[in-house]
Structure formats: C-alpha cells, structure tokens
DSSP file (Angstrom, degrees, kcal/mol; ACC not computed):
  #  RESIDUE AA STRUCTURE BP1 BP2  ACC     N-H-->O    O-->H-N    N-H-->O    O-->H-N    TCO  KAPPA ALPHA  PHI   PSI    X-CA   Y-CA   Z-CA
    1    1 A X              0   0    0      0, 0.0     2,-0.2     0, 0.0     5,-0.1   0.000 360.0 360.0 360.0 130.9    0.0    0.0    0.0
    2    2 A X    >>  -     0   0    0      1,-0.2     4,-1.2     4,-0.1     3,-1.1  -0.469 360.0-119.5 -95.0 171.8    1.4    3.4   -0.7
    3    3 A X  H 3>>S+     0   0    0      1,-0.3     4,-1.3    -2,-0.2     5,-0.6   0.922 121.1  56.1 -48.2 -39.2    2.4    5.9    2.3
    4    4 A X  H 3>5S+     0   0    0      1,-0.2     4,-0.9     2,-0.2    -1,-0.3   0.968 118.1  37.0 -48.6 -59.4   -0.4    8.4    0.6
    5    5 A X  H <>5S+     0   0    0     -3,-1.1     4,-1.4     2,-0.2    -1,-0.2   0.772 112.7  53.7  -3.5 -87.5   -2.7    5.3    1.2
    6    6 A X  H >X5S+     0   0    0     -4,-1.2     3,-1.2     1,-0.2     4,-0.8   0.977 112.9  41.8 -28.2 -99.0   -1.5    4.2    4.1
    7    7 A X  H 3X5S+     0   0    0     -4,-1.3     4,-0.8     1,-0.3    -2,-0.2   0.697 111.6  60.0 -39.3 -21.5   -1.9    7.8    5.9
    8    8 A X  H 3X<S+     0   0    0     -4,-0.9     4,-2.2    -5,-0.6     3,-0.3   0.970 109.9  37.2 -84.3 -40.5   -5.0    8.0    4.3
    9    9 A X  H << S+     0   0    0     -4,-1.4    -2,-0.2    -3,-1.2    -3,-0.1   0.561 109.4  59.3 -33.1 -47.4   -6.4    5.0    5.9
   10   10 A X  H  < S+     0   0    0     -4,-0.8    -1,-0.2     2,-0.2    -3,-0.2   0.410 107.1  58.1 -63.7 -35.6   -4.6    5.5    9.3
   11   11 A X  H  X S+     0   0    0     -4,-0.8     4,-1.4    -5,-0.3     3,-0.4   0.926 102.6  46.6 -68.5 -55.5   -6.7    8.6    9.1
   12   12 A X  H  X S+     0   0    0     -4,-2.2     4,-0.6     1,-0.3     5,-0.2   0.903 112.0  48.5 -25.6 -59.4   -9.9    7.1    8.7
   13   13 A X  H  > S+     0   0    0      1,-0.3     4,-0.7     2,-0.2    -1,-0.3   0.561 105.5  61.5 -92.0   8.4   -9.3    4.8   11.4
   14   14 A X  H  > S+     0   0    0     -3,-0.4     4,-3.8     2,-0.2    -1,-0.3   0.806  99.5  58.9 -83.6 -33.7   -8.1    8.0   13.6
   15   15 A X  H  < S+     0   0    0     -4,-1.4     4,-0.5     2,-0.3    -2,-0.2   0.449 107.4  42.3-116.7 -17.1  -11.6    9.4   13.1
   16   16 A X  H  X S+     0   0    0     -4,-0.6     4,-1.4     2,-0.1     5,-0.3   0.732 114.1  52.5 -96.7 -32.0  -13.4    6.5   14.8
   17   17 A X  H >X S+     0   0    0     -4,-0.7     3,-3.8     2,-0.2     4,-2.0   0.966 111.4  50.6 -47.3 -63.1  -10.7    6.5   17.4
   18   18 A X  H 3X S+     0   0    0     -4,-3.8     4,-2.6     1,-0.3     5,-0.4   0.780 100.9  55.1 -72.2 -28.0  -11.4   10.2   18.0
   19   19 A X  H 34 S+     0   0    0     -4,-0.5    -1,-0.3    -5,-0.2    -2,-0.2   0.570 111.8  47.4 -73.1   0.4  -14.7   10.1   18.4
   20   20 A X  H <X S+     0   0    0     -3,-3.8     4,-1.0    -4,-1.4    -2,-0.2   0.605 119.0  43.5 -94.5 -25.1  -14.1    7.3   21.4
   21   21 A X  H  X S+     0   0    0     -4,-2.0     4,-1.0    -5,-0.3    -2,-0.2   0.962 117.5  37.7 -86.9 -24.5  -11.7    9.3   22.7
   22   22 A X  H  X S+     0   0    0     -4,-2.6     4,-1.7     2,-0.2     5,-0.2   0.896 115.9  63.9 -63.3 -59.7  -13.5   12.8   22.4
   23   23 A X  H  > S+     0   0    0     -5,-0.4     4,-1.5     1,-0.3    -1,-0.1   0.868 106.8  40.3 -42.0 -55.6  -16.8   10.7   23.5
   24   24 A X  H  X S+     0   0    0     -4,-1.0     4,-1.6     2,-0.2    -1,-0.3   0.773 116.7  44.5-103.0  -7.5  -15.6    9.9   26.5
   25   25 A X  H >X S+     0   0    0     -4,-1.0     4,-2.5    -5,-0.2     3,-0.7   0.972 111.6  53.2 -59.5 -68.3  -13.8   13.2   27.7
   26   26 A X  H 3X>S+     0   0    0     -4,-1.7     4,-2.7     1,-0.3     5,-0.6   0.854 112.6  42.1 -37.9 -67.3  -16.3   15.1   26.7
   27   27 A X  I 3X>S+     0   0    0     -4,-1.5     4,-1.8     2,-0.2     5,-1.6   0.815 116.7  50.4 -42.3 -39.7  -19.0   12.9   28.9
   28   28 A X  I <X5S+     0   0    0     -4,-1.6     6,-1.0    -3,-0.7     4,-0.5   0.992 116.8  40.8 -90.2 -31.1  -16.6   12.7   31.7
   29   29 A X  I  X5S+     0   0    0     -4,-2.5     4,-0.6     4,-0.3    -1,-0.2   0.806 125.2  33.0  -1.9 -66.3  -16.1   16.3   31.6
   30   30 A X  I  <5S+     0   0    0     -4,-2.7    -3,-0.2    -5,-0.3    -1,-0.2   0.721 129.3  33.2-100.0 -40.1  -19.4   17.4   31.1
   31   31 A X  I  <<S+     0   0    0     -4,-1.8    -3,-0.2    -5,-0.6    -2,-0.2   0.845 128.3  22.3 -95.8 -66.5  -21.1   14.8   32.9
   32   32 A X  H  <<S-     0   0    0     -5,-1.6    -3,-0.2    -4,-0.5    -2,-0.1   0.285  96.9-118.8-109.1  38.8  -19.2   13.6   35.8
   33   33 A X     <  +     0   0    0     -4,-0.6     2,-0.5     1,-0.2    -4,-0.3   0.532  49.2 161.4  73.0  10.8  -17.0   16.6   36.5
   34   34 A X        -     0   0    0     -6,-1.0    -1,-0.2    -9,-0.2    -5,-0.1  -0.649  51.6 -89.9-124.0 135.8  -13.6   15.3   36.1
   35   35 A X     >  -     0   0    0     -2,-0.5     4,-1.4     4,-0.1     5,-0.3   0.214  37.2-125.0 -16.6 125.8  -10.6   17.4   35.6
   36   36 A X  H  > S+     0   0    0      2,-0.2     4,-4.1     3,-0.2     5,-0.4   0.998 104.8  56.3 -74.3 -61.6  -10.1   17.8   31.7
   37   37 A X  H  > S+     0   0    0      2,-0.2     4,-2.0     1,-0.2     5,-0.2   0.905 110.7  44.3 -37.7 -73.6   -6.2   16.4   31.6
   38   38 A X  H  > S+     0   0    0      1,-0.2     4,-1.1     2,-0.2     5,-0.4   0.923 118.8  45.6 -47.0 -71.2   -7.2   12.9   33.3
   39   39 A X  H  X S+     0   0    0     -4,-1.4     4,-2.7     1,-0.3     5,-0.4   0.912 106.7  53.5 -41.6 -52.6  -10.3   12.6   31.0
   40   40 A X  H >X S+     0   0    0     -4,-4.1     3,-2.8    -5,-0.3     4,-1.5   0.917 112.9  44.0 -42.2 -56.2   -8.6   13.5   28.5
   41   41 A X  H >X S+     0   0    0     -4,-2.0     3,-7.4    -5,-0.4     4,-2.1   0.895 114.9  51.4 -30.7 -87.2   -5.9   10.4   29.4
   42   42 A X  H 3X S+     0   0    0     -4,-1.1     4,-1.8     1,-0.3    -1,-0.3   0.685 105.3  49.1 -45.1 -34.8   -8.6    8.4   30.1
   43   43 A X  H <X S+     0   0    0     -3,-2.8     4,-2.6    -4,-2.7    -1,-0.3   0.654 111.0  54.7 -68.1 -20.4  -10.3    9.1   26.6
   44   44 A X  H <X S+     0   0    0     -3,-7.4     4,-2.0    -4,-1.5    -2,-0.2   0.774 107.9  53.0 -88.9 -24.1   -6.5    8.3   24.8
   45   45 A X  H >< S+     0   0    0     -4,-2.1     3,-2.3     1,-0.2     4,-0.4   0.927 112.8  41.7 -73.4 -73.1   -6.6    4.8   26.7
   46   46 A X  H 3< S+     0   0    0     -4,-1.8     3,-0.5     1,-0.3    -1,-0.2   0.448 115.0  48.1 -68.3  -7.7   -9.9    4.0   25.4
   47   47 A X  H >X S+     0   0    0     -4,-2.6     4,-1.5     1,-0.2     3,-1.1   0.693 102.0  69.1 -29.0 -41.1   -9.3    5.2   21.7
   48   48 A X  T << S+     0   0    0     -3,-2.3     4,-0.5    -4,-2.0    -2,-0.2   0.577  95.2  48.0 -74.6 -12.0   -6.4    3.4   22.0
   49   49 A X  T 3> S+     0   0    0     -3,-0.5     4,-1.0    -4,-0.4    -1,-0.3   0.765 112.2  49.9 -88.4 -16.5   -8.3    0.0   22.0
   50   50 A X  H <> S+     0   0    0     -3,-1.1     4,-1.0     1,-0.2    -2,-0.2   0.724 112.3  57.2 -66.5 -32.8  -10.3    1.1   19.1
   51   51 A X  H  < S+     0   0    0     -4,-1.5     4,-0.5     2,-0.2    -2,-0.2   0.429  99.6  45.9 -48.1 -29.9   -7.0    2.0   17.7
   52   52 A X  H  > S+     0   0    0     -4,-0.5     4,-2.4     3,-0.1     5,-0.3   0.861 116.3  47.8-115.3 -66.0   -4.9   -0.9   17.7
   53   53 A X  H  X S+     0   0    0     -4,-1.0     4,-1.3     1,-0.3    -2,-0.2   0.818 113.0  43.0 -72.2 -19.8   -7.6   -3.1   16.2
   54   54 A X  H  < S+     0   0    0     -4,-1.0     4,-0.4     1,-0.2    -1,-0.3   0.901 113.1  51.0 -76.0 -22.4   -8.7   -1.3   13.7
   55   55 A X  H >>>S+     0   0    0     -4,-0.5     4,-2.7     2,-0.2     5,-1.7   0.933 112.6  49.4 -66.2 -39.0   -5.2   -0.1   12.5
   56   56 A X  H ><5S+     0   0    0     -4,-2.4     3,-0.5     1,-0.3     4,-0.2   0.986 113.3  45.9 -61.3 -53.2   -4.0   -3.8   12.4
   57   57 A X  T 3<5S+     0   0    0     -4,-1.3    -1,-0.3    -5,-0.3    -2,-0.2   0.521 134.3   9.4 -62.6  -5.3   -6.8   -4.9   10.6
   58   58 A X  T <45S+     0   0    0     -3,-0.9    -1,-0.2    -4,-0.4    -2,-0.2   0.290 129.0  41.1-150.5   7.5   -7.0   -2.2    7.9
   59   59 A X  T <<5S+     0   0    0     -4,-2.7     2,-0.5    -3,-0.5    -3,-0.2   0.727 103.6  41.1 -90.2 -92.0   -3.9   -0.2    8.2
   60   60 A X      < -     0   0    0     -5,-1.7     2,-0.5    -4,-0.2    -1,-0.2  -0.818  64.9-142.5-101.7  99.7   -1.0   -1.9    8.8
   61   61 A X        +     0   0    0     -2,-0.5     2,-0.3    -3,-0.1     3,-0.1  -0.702  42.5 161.9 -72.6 125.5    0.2   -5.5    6.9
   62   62 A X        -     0   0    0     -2,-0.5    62,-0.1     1,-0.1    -2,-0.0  -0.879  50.1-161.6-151.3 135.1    1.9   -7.3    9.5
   63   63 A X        +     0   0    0     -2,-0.3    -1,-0.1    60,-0.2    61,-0.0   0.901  59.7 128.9 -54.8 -47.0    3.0  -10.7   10.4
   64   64 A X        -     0   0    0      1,-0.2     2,-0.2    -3,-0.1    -2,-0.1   0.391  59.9-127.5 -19.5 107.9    3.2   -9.7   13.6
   65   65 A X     >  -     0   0    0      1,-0.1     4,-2.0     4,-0.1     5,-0.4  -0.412  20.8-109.3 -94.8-170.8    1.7  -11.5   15.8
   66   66 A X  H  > S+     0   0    0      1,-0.3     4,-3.7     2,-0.2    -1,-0.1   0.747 118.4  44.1 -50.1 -42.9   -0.9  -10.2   18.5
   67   67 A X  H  > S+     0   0    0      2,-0.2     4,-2.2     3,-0.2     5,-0.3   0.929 121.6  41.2 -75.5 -28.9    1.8  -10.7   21.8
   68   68 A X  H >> S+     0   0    0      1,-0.2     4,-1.0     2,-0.2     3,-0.6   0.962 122.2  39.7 -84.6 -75.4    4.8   -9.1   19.7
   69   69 A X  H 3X S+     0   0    0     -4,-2.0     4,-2.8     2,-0.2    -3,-0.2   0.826 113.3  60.7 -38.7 -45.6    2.4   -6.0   18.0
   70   70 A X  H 3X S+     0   0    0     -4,-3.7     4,-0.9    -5,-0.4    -2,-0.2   0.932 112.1  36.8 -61.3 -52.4    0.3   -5.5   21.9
   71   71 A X  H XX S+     0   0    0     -4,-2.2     3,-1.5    -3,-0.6     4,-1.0   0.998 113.8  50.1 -89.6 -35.6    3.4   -4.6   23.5
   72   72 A X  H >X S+     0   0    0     -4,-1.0     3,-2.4    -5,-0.3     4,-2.3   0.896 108.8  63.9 -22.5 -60.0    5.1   -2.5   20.6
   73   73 A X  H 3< S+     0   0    0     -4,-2.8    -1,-0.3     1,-0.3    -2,-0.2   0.633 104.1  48.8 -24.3 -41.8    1.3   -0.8   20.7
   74   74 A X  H << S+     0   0    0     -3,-1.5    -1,-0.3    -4,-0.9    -2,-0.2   0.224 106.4  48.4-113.7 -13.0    2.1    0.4   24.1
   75   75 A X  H X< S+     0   0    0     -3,-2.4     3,-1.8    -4,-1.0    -2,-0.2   0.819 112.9  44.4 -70.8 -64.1    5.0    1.7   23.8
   76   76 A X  T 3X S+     0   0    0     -4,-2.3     4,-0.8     1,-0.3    -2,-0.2   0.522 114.0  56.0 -59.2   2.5    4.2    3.8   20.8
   77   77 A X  T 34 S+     0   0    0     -5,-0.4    -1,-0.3     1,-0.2    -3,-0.1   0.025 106.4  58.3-130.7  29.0    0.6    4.7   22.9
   78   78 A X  T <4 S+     0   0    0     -3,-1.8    -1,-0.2     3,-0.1    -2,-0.2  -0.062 104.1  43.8 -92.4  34.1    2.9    5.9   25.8
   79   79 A X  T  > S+     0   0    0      3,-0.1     4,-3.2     2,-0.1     3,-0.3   0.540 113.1  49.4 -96.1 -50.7    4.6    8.2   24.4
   80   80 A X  H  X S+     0   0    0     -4,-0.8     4,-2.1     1,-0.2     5,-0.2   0.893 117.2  46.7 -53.9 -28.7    1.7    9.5   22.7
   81   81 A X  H  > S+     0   0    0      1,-0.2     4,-1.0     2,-0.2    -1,-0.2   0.985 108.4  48.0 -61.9 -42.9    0.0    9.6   26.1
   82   82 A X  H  > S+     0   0    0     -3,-0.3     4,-1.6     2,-0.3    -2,-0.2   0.780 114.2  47.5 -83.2 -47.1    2.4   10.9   28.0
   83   83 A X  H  X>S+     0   0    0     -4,-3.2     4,-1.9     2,-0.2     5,-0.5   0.997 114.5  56.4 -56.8 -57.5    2.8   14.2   24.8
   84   84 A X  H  X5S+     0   0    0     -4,-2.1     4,-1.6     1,-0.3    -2,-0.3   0.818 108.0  43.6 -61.5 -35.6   -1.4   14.2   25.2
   85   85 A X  H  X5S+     0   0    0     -4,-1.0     4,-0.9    -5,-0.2    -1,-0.3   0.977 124.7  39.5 -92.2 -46.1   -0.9   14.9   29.2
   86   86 A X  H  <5S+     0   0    0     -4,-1.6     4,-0.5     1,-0.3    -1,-0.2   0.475 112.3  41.8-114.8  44.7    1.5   17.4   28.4
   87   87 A X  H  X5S+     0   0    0     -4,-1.9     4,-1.1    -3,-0.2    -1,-0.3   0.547 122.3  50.7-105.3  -3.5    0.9   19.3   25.6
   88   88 A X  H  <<S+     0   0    0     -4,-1.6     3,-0.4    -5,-0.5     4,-0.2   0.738 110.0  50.7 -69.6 -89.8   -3.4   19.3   27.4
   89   89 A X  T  <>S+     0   0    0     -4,-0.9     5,-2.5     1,-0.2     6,-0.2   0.474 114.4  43.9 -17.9 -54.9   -1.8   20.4   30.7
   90   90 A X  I  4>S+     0   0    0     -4,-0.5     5,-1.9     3,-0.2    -1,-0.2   0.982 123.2  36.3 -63.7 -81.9    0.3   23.6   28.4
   91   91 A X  I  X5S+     0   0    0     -4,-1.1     4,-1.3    -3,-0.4     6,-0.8   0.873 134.6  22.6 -54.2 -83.7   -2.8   24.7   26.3
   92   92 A X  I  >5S+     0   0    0     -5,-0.2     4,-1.0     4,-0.2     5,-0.2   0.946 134.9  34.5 -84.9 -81.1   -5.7   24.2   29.0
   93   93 A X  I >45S+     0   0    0      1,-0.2     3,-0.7     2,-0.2    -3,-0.2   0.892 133.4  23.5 -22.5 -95.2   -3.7   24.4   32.2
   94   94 A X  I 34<S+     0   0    0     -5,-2.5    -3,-0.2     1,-0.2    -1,-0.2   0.867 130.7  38.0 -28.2 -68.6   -1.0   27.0   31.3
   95   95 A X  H 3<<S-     0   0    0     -5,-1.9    -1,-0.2    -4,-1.3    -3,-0.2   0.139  95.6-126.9 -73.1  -7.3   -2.8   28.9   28.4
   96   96 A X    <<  +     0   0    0     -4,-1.0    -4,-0.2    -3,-0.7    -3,-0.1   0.049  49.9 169.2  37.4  19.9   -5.9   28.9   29.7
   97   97 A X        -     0   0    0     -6,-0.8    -1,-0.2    -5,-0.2     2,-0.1   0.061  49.6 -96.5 -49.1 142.3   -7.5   27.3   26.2
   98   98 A X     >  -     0   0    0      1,-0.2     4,-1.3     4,-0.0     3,-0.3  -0.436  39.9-132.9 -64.9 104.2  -10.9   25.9   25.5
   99   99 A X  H  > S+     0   0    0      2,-0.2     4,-1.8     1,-0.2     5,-0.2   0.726 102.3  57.8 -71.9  -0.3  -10.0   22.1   26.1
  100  100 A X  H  > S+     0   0    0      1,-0.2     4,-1.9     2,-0.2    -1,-0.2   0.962 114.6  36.6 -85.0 -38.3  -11.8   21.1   22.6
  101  101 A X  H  > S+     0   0    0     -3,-0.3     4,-0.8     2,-0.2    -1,-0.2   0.596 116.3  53.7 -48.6 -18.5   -9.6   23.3   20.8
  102  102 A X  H  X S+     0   0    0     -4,-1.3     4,-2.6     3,-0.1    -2,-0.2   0.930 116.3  38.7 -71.3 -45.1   -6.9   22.4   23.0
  103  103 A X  H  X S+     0   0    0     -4,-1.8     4,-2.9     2,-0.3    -2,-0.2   0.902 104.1  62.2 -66.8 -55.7   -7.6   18.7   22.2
  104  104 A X  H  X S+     0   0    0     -4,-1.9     4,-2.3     2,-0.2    -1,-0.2   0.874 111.9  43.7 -29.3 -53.4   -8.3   19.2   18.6
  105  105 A X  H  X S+     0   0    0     -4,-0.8     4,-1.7     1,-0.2    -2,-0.3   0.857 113.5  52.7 -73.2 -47.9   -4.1   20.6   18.5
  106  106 A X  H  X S+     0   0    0     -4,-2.6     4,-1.3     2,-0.2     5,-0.3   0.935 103.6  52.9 -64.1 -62.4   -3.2   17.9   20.6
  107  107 A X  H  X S+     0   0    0     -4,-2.9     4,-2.2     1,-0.2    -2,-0.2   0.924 111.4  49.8  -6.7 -84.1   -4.8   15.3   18.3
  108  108 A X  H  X S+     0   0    0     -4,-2.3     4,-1.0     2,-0.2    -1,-0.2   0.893 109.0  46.4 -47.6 -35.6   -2.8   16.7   15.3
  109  109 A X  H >X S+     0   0    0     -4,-1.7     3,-2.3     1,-0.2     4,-1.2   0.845 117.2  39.6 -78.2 -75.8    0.2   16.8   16.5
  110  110 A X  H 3X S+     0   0    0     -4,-1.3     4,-3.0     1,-0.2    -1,-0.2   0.837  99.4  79.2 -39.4 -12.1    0.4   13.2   18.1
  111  111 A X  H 3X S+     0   0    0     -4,-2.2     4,-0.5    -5,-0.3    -1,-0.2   0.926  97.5  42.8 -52.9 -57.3   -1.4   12.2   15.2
  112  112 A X  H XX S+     0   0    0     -3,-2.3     4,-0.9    -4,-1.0     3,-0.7   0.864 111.8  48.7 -63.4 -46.2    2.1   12.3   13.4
  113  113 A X  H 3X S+     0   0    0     -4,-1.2     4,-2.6     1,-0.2     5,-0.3   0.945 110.0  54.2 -72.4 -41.4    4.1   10.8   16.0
  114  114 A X  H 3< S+     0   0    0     -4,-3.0     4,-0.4     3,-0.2    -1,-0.2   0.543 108.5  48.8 -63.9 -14.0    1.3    7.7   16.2
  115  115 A X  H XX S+     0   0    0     -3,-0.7     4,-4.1    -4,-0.5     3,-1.4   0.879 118.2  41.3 -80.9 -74.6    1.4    6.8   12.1
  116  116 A X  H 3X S+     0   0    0     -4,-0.9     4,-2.9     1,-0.3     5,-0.3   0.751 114.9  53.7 -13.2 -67.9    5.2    6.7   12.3
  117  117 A X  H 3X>S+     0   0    0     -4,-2.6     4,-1.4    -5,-0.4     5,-1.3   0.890 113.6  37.2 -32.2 -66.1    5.1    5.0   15.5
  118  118 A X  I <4>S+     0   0    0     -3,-1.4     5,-2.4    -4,-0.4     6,-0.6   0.841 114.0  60.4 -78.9 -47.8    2.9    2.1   14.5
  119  119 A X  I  <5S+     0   0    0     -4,-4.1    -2,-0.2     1,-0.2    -3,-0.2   0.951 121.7  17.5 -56.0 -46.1    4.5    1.8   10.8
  120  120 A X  I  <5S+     0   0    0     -4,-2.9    -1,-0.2    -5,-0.2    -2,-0.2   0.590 138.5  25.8-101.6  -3.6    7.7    1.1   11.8
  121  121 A X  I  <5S+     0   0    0     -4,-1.4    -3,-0.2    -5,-0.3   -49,-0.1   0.828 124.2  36.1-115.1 -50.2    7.7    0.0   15.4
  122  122 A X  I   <S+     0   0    0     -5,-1.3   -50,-0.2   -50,-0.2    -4,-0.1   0.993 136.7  10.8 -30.0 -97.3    4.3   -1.5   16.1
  123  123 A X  S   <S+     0   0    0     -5,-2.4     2,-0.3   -51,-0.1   -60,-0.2   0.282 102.4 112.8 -90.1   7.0    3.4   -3.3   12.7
  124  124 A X        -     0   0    0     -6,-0.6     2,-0.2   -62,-0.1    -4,-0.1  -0.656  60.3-116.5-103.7 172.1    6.7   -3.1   11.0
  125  125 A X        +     0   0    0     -2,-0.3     2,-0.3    -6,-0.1    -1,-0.1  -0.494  32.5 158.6-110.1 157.6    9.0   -5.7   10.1
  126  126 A X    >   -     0   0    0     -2,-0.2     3,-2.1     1,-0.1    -2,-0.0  -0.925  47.4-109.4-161.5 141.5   12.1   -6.6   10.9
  127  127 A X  T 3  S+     0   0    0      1,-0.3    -1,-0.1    -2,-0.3    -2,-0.0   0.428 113.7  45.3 -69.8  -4.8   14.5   -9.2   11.1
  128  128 A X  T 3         0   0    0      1,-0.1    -1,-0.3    -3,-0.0    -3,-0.0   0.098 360.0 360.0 -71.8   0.4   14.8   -9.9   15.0
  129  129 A X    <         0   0    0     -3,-2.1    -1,-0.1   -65,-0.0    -2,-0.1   0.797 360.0 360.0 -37.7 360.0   10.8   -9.7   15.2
C-alpha cells in the first residue's frame, strides 16, 4: 500500500478512534466533572483500543503476531499519552484554552508521531521480530 494510502487510511481509522476518545472526555467532563487532563488520558486509553484493532486490521500488513504487536502498541501509545498529558496540561492548564480546541491541537500533532510509531515499530517488520 502506498504511504499516501497508508496515511489516508490511518486517518480514517483515527476518526473512529477520535470520536471514542473525544466521546468519553467530553462525557466525563461534562457529565461527571472530572478534571479535563485525566479525561482526556482516560479518553486516549480507550481510543487506543479502538486503535490498535482497527489499524492492524486495515492499516498496517503485519505478520506480527498479536503478543509481539500488543506490547510494541504500548509503547508507541505511551509516548503519545504521556505528549497528550502534556501538551493538554500547556494549552488548558497553562494557556488557559478551550480544552476542545486544546484537544483538537493535541490530536494533530500526536497524530504524526502515532502513524510513524505504528509503521515502523508497532506493525513493521524486521529481522529480530
């Protein structure tokens, strides 16, 4: 598949991701009070399961199996967690910003680091798999 493809695809399957993670921030936010950084967090963990299957399965060719992709997954989705707590914490904490524009900015930018991430570390191959 080529990268144009690829990325277009990866987008796609970002867009159901973001509406589970935006879905539940927003609710716990809105609904049961809680602190916009942790929701957010909490909204990137449970994108992140929507993430992972959908990518493998429509994304990403890999041999790879499930134990050797899950923890790669988890690497590349803490780093991206860990940029999401603090580039929210700089924009809504710091900056004083609207956390759905804050979120929105936050999105794009890990957004880059999470294709990259998952193409070569996650689902790509290599000869030591």
């Amino acid at each position: 598949m080529s990268l144009h493809r690829q990325f277009s695809a990866f987008f796609l399957v970002g867009l159901a991701t973001i509406a589970t993670h935006y879905g539940t921030l927003v609710a716990l936010v809105q609904l049961f009070s809680v602190a916009v950084v942790p929701a957010s967090l909490i909204g990137f963990v449970a994108g992140g399961f929507v993430n992972y299957t959908l990518n493998r399965a429509h994304v990403f060719e890999t041999q790879r199996n499930h134990v050797s992709a899950v923890w790669r997954f988890i690497v590349v989705a803490a780093v991206g967690f860990v940029l999401t707590g603090i580039l929210m914490h700089i924009f809504v904490d710091r900056f004083g910003a609207p956390y759905i524009p804050a979120q929105l900015l936050t999105t794009g930018i890990v957004m880059f680091w999470s294709f990259f991430g998952h193409k070569f570390i996650t689902f790509g191959e290599t000869a030591g798999q």
